[in-house]
N, C-alpha and C positions, 0 to 999 in steps of 0.2 A: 373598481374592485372586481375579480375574479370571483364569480360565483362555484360554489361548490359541485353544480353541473358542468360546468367549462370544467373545471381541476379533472372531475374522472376521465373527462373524453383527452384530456391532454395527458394523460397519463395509461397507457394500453400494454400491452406485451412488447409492442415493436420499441420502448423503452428499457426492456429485461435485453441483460447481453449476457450470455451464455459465453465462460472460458474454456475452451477443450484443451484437451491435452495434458500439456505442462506449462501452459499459459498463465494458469493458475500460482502454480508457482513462482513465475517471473513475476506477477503482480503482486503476490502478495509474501518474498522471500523469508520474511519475519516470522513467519507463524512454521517454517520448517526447518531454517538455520539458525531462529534466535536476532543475528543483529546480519547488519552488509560490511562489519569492519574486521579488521586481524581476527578477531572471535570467530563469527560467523565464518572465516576462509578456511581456518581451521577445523571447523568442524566438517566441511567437505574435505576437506583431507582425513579427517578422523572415521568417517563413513563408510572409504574408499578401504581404507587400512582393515577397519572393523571385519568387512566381509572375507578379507582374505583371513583375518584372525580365527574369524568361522568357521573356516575351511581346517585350520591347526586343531581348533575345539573339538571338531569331528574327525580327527586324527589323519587325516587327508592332504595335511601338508608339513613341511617341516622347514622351509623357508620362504621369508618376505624380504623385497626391497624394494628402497623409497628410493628414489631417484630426482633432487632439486637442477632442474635443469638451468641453465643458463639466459633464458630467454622468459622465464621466469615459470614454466608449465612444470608439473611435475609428474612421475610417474611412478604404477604402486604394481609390481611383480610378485605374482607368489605359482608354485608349482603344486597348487590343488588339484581338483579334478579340472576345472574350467566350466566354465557359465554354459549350461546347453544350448546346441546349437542346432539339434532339432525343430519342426516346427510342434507347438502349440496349440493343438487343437479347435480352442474358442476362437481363439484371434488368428488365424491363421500365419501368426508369425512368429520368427523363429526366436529360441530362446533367450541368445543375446538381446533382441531388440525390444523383447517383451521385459525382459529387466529395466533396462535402461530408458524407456520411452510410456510404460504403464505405471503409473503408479497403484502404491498397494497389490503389489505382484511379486512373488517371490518364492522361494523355498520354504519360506521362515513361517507359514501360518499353517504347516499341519507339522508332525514329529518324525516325518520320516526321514528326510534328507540329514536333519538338525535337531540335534534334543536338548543343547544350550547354545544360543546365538546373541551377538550383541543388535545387529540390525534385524529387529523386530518389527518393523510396521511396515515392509516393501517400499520405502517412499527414499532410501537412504541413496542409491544409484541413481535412479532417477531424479532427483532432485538436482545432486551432484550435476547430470548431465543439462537439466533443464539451466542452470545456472550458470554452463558454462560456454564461453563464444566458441571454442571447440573440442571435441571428445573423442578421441580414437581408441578404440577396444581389438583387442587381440587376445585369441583361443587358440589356445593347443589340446586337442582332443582327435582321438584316431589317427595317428599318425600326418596331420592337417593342421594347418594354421589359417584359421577363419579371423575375417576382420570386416569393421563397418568404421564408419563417421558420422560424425553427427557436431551442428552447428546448430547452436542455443536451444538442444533439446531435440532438433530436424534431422532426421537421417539423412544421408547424400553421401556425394565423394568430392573429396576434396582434389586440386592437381597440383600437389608442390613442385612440377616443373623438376625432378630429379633432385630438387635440394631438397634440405632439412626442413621437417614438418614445420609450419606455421599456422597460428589465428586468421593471417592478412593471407591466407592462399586462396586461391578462387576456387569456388563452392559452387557444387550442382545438386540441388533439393531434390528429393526424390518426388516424383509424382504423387498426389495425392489420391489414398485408396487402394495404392500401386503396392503390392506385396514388396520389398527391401530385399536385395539380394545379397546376402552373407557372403562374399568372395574369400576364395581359397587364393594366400598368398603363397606362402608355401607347402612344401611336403618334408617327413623325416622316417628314416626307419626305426627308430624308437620308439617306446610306450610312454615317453614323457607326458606332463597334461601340466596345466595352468595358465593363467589369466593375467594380462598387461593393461591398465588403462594408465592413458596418460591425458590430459586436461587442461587446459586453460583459463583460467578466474575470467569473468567476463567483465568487465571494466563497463560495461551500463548497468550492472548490477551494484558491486562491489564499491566501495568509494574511494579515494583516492590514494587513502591511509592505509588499507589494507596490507597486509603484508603476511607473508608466512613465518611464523617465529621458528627460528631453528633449532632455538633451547627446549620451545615447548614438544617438537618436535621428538629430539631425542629423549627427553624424560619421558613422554609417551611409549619410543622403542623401549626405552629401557624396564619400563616398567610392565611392559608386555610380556617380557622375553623372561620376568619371574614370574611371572602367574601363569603363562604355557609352558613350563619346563621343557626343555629339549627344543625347543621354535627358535632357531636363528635369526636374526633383523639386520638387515643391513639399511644402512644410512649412508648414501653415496652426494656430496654436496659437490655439482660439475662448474659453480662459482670459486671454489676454491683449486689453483692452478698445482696441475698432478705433482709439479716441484717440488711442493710445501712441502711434499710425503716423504722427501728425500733427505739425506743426508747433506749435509754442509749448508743448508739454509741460515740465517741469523736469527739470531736470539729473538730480535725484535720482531721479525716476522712470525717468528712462533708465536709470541707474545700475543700477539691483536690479530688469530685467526684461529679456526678449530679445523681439525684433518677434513680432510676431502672424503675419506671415508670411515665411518666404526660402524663396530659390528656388536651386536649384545646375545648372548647365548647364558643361561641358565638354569641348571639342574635343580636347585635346592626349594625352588618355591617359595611362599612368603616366607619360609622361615631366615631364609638369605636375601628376602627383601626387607623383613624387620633389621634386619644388623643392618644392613646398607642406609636407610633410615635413620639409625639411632645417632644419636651425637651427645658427650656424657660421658659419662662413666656407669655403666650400667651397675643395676641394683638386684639385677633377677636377671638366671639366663632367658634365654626365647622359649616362652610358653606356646605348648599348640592345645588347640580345640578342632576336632575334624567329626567327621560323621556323616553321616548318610539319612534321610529321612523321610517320608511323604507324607502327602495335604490332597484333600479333592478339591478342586477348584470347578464353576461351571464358567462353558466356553461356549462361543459361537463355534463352530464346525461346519468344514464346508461339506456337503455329502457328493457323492458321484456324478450326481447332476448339477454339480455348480450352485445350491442352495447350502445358505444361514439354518442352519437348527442351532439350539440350544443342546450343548451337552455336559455329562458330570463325568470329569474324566481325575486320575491319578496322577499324579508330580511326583516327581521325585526332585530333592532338594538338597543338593551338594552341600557344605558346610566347610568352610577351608581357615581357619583363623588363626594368626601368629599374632601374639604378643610380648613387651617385657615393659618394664621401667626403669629409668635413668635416674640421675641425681640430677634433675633440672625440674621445673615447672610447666616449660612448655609441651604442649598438647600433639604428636603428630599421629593422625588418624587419615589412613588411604581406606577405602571402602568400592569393592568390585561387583559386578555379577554380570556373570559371563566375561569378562574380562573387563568389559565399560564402565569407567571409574564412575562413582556418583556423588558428584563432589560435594552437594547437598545432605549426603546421607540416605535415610526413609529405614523401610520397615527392617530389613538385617542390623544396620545399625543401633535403631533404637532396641531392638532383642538383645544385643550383645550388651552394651552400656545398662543397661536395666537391672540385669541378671548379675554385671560384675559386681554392679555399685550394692545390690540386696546381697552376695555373697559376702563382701567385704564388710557390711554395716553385720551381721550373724559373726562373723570373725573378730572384728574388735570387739563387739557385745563378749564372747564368748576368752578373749584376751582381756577383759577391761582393765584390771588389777596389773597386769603385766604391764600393760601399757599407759597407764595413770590415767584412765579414763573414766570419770566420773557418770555413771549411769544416770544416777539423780537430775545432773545438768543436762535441761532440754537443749542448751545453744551444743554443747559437746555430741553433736551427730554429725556422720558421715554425709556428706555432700557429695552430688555428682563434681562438681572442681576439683574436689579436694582428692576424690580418685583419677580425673585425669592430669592432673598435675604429675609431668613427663612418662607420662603416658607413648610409647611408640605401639602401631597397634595396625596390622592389616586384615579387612574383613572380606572374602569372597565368596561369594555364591554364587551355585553354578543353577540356574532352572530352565525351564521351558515356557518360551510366550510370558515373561515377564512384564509386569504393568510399570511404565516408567509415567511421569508427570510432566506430559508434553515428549515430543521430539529429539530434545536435545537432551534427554535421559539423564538429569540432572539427579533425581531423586528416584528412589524404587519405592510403588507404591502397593505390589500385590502382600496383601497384608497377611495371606496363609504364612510368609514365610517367618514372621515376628516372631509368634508360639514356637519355630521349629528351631529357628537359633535363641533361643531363651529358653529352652529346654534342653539340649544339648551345653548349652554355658553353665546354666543354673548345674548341670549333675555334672562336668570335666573341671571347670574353673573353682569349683566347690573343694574335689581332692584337692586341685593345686594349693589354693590359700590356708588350707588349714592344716595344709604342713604334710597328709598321711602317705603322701609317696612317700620313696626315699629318697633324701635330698635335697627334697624339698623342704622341711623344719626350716632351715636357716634363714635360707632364700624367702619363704613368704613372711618370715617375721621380722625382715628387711623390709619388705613391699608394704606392713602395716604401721611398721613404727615412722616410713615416711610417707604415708595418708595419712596418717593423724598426728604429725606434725605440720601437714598441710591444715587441717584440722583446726589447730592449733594458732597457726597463723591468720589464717582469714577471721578467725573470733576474736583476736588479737587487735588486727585491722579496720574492723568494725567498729569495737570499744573505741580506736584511736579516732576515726572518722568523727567520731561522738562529740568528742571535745574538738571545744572551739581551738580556731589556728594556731590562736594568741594567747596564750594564757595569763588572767589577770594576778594580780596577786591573793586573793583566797585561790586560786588553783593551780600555784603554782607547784605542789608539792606532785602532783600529777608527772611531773618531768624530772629527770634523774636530776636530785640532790649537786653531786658535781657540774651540771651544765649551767654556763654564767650567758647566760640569753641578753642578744641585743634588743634594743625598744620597738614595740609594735610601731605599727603601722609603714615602715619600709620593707615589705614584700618581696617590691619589684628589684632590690639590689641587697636583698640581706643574705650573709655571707656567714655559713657555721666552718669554724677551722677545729679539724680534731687535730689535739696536740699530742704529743710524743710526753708522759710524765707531766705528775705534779710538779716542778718545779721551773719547766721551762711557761707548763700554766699560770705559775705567777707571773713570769714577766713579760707575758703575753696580755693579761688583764692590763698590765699598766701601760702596753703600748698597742694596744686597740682602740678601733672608735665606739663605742660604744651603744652610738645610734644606729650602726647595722652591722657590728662583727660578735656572733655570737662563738664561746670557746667550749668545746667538748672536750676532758683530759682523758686519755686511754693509758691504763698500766700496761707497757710495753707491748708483745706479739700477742694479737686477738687469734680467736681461735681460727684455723685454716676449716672456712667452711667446706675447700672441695672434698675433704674427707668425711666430714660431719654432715649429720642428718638434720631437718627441720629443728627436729625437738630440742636435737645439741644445741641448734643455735638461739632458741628462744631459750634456752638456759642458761647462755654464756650469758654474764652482766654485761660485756663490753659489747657485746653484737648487739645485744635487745636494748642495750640505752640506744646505740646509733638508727637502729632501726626507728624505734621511736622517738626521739629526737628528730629527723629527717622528716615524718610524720605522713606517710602517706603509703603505709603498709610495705609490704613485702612479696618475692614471688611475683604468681600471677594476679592478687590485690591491689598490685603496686599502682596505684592514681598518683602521677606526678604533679597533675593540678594540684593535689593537695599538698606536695612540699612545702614545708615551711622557709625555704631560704632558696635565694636564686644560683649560688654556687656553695659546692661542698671542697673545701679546703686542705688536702692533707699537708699538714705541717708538721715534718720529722725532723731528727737529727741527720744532717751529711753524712753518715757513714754509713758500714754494710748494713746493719740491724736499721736502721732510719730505712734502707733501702729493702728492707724484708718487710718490715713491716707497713711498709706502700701499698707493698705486693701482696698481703693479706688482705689489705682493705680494699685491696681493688679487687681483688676476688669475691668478697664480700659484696660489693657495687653489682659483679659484672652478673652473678649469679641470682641476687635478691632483688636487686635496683637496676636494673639494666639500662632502661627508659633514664636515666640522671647521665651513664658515659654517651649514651647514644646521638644526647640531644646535647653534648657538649659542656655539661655542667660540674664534671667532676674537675679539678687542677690539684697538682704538686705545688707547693711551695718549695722555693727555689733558694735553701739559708746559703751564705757564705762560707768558706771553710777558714778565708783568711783576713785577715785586719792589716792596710799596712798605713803605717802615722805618717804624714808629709811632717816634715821642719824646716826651719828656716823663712824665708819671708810664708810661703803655706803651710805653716804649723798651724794645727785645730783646722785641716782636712784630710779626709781618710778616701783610701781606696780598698776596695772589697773585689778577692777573688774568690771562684768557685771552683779549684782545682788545683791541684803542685803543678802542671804544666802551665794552668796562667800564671798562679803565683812568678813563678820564674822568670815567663816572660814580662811581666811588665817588672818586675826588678831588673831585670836588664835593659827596659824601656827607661826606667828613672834614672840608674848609671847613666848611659849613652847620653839622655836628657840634661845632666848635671842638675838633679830635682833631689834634694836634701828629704831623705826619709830615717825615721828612725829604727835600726839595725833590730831591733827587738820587734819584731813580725809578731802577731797576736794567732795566734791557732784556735780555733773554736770548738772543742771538744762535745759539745754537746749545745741546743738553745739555751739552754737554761743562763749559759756561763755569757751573755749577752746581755747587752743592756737592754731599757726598753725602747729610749729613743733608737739604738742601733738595729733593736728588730721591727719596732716601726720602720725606719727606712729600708731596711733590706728587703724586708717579707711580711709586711704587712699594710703600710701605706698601699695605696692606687696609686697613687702621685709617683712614687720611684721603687716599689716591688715590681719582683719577677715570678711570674706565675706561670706553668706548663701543665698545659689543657691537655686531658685524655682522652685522646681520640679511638674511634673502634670502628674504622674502614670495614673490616671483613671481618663481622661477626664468628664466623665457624672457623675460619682460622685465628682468631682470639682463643674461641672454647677449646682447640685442638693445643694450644699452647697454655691454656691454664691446665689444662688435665694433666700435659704430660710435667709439668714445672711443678703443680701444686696437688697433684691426685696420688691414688695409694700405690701406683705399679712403681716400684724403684727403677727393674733393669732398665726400663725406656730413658727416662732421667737420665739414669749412669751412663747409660751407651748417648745421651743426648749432651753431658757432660765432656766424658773424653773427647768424641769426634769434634769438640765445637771447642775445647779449650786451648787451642793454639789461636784462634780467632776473637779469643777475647776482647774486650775493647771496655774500658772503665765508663769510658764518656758515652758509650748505645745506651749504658742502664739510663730506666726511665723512658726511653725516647723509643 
C-alpha cells in the first residue's frame, strides 16, 4: 500500500499541464460550442454570421453572404468596415490575428465600437478558428486587401499550388514568438471595406454526423433580414448545379432541390415577421409594443491601463415587440436580443408574458358579465395557456453586454431588462386590450372571448380527466344520453362511429358488435368550427358530446393517451351533405384533436351507393358498388359474363334505408368493411386548405371555386 508520503512526492507541479492558446478549446469544445454534432457546426456558422450582423446593428453594413462551398467549407462575406488591421498595442499583433487567435478579445467589451452586439464574450471567432483544420480571413480596408491563414487555430501560410483553396494543402506554421505577417494581396481604388472568412469543420473535432443544415440555415437568413430592416442575406448554395436556376429544367429536379441562390431583404420589421409566422385565420391585426428605456447595471470596465474596476454604468434598452392571435391553439413565440434568437427565452420574455397574461386577467375581471364569467368560481381564472393558446408573438431587444446563460446564448439572463419590458407591456398592451384605441373595441374583444374560451376548455378538460375511462353504470349519465357505448375493457381496439341521423343510428345498433363499436348519432351539419370561437364550440351540443365522448380534452389539453377508443369512425351518407358533413368533422379533428388525424386514428366509412341481386343458380348473392361509374361497369361485366341479375338495382338513398346485416357487411364488420384512413402529410398545407374551404374570406373560396371547376373530379372527394 502506498503511503500518503509517497502520494504527495508522486504527485508535484510537473503533473499540472498548462493549455495555451486555443488548446483549450480543442480539449474541451463542449463548454464553447454546446455539442461536436450538426448543432455545435452550426453554431460556428451562426458566430461567424452573428459578427458580420454586428456590423449591420452598428449601421456599417447593409449586405451579408453565405457561401456553401462545394468541398464542404463555407464562407461568410459582409461589406462592413473590416476587422483592424493595425497592430495592437499589448500584444504586439495585429488586429485580425488578435480576433481570431486570442480569446476573450474583441470590440464587444467596452461601448464604443458597438452599443448592441450579438457576440458578446470575444470567444465567438476564435473558437470558430480554434476548431477549425483550416481558416482563411480577408480585409478590405484602405484601399488594401490584407489576409492570414490559419490551421487548427495556428497561423501560417498555406500553398495551394495555384489551385482551389484546400484543408489537405501544405501548411507552413509560423514561428513561434514570431510577430504574423498580415500580407497585402491586393489593391483597389475604391473606399469599399469588409470582411471574408471562409473555414473548414475540422473532422478530429466534429464527428462524423455532422453536417450543416441548409433549412436551418436559411430560416436563420431569413429571420435576420426582419429584425435588421434594410440588411440584404444572401444564401449562395455552389452544391446546387447553376442550371437548376434556369429555365427548362424538369419538374422533378425542381421538386427534390432548393435554388442555388435566395436572397432575403426586409423593410417592415417584426411586424412582417409576425404575419410571416402566423398560420390561421387571424383574430386581431399585428399589435406593436415599442419603446425605449434605461436600467443601471454594475460592470467590470477595463481602464486605460488594461485593469478590471468595478463600474455603475447606464443601458439603454430597445423594446421591439409584434404580436396577434389566430384561431388556432398552438403557441408561436420567436424571442431576440440583439438579433440572437433565445430559444430558451429568459428575462424579456418572462416581462412580456407576465404583463400580458396580468393585463388580460384585469380585462376579463372588468368584462365578466359580458363574457359569462363567473367571478365567484376560483377554477374560472385566466391562465398563462390559455393566453398563449395561438399566440404568434416576436420579442426583441436590443442592449449593451447582455448576460446570456452559457455561450450558446440560449437564454438572456441580465435581469435589469424584465421591469423594463414589463413596464412598457403593462402601460401599451393595456390600451390595446381594453379596447380605448380606436379600432381596437372589436378586435380585443375577439382576443378575450377566445382566452376564455380557452378558459373554458382546459376546466372542461380537467373535470373530464376526473372521471374514470370507463364509465360504470351509476355514472353513466356523465356521458351524453344519445351515446350507445361499447363494453369496457377493449381499449386497445375499441371503435366510436359517429353516425349521420337518428335513423341510420338504429340500424346501426343492430348491426354492430357490441363489445367494441361504440355509436355517436349527430343531427346533420355540426357547427363549422373554423369560423367559431372556443366558446361557440363548447356550446354547440354536437361538438361538446364528441369532444367528450373522444375523452381526452381539446385544443392544447388534448392527451390522446386518454382517448377512449382506438379509432374515430365517420359514418355518413354517400352523398354531397354525407360529404360536407365529413368535412366539418374533420375540421373539428384537425383544429381541436389534431394528435387523433396525425397518429392515423381518424377513417371514413366507406357505404355503398348501390345494391345489385344476382339470380338464377346465384340468387341470395349481392354485389355492392360505390359509384355510377362502377355501377355501370360491372353491369356490363354481368352482361358480357352471361350472370343473371335482377333488373331492379337497389339505390341507397341514405344509411338508414339499409339493413343491418347489409351495413354490417358493407361498413361495419372488419371482416368485409371498407375503411379510408385520414392522413395529414403536410400539416400547413392542410391548415391553408381548411382556411380557405371552411374559413370566413368568401372571394378566396370563389376565386378557388371557378379556377379549379373544370377540374373537378367526384372520385378526389375524400381522398
Amino acid at each position: 500500500m502506498t503511503s500518503k508520503t509517497e502520494a504527495f512526492e508522486e504527485y508535484g507541479a510537473q503533473n499540472l499541464t498548462v493549455l495555451e492558446g486555443l488548446d483549450a478549446v480543442r480539449k474541451r469544445p463542449g463548454m464553447y460550442i454546446g455539442t461536436t454534432d450538426s448543432q455545435g457546426l452550426m453554431h460556428c456558422l451562426w458566430e461567424i454570421i452573428d459578427n458580420s450582423v454586428d456590423e449591420a446593428l452598428a449601421g456599417k453594413c447593409d449586405r451579408i453572404c453565405v457561401t456553401l462551398h462545394a468541398d464542404g467549407s463555407i464562407t461568410v462575406e459582409d461589406n462592413g468596415r473590416g476587422i483592424p488591421v493595425d497592430i495592437e498595442p499589448k500584444t504586439g499583433l495585429t488586429g485580425v490575428e488578435v480576433v481570431l487567435t486570442k480569446l476573450h478579445a474583441g470590440a464587444k467589451f467596452g461601448s464604443a465600437s458597438y452599443n448592441a452586439a450579438g457576440g458578446l464574450h470575444g470567444v465567438g471567432s476564435s473558437v470558430v478558428n480554434a476548431l477549425s483544420s483550416r481558416l482563411d480571413v480577408e480585409v478590405d480596408r484602405g484601399g488594401k486587401t490584407y489576409r492570414m491563414e490559419f490551421k487548427q487555430g495556428h497561423p501560417g501560410v498555406y500553398d495551394d499550388k495555384g489551385k482551389e483553396p484546400s484543408a489537405h494543402s501544405e501548411f507552413k506554421k509560423t514561428r513561434k514568438n514570431k510577430p504574423t505577417e498580415l500580407r497585402i494581396v491586393n489593391t483597389y481604388s475604391d473606399n469599399h471595406t469588409g470582411t471574408r472568412i471562409r473555414y473548414w469543420a475540422d473532422p478530429e473535432i466534429f464527428n462524423s454526423t455532422a453536417k450543416f443544415n441548409y433549412e436551418q440555415l436559411i430560416d436563420r437568413a431569413r429571420q435576420t433580414s426582419f429584425l435588421v430592416p434594410g440588411l440584404r442575406i444572401i444564401v449562395i448554395d455552389e452544391n446546387i448545379d447553376e442550371n437548376t436556376a434556369q429555365e427548362g429544367i424538369s419538374d422533378e429536379i425542381a421538386a427534390n432541390s432548393h435554388p442555388r441562390e435566395q436572397q432575403f431583404f426586409h423593410e417592415g420589421g417584426v411586424v412582417d415577421f409576425v404575419d410571416f409566422l402566423s398560420r390561421g385565420e387571424p383574430i386581431s391585426d399585428i399589435w406593436r409594443i415599442k419603446g425605449q428605456s434605461s436600467y443601471n447595471e454594475e460592470v467590470q470596465s477595463v481602464d486605460e491601463n488594461g485593469n478590471l474596476h468595478a463600474q455603475n454604468v447606464e443601458r439603454t434598452c430597445d423594446v421591439n415587440i409584434a404580436l396577434r392571435w389566430v384561431n388556432d391553439y398552438e403557441t408561436v413565440i420567436r424571442s431576440y436580443v440583439n438579433v440572437v434568437q433565445t430559444p430558451g427565452g429568459g428575462m424579456h420574455v418572462d416581462g412580456f408574458l407576465n404583463s400580458i397574461t396580468k393585463q388580460i386577467r384585469k380585462a376579463v375581471e372588468a368584462n365578466a358579465r359580458k363574457l359569462k364569467v363567473s367571478l365567484k368560481d376560483s377554477s374560472m381564472r385566466i391562465e398563462r395557456d390559455d393566453v398563449l393558446a395561438g399566440l404568434v408573438a416576436v420579442i426583441a431587444v436590443r442592449i449593451a453586454e447582455p448576460q446570456f446563460q452559457g455561450q450558446t446564448k440560449d437564454v438572456l439572463g441580465t435581469a435589469q431588462v424584465k421591469p423594463v419590458v414589463s413596464s412598457m407591456t403593462d402601460r401599451q398592451f393595456k390600451e390595446l386590450i381594453t379596447g380605448s384605441k380606436r379600432g381596437f373595441k372589436e378586435q380585443s374583444g375577439k382576443v378575450l372571448e377566445k382566452i376564455v374560451g380557452e378558459m373554458q376548455a382546459r376546466v372542461q378538460a380537467r373535470k373530464t380527466k376526473e372521471v374514470t375511462r370507463r364509465k360504470n353504470a351509476l355514472e353513466s349519465a356523465s356521458m351524453p344520453s344519445k351515446l350507445s357505448d361499447c363494453q369496457p375493457g377493449n381499449d386497445d381496439i375499441a371503435e366510436l362511429f359517429i353516425v349521420e341521423g337518428d335513423s341510420a343510428l338504429g340500424t346501426a345498433k343492430a348491426a354492430r358488435n357490441s363489445m367494441f363499436q361504440a355509436l355517436l348519432p349527430i343531427r346533420g351539419k355540426i357547427l363549422n368550427v373554423q369560423k367559431a370561437s372556443v366558446s361557440q364550440i363548447l356550446a354547440n351540443k354536437e361538438c361538446s358530446a364528441i369532444i367528450q365522448v373522444v375523452g381526452a380534452g381539446s385544443g392544447a389539453s388534448f392527451d390522446i393517451s386518454q382517448a377512449r377508443y382506438n379509432k374515430i369512425v365517420m359514418m355518413t351518407d354517400a352523398d354531397v351533405d354525407g360529404a360536407h358533413i365529413r368535412i366539418l368533422l374533420l375540421t373539428l379533428f384537425y383544429r381541436y384533436m389534431r394528435p387523433l388525424i396525425e397518429q392515423g386514428r381518424v377513417y371514413a366509412a366507406v357505404p355503398p351507393l348501390h345494391r345489385i341481386a344476382l339470380a338464377g343458380k346465384r340468387k341470395g348473392e349481392y354485389i355492392y358498388t360505390y359509384s355510377d361509374d362502377e355501377l355501370s361497369v360491372r353491369l356490363d361485366e354481368l352482361n358480357n359474363s352471361n350472370i343473371a341479375f335482377s333488373e331492379d338495382v337497389q339505390r341507397y338513398k341514405g344509411l338508414g334505408e339499409m339493413d343491418a346485416d347489409q351495413l354490417a357487411d358493407t361498413t361495419m364488420d372488419p371482416r368485409s368493411r371498407m375503411l379510408r384512413r385520414i392522413r395529414m402529410e403536410d400539416a400547413q398545407q392542410a391548415s391553408k386548405i381548411f382556411e380557405l374551404l371552411m374559413g370566413d374570406e368568401v372571394p378566396p373560396r370563389k376565386k378557388f371555386i371557378i379556377e379549379n371547376a373544370d377540374d373537378f373530379d367526384r372520385t378526389k372527394i375524400d381522398t
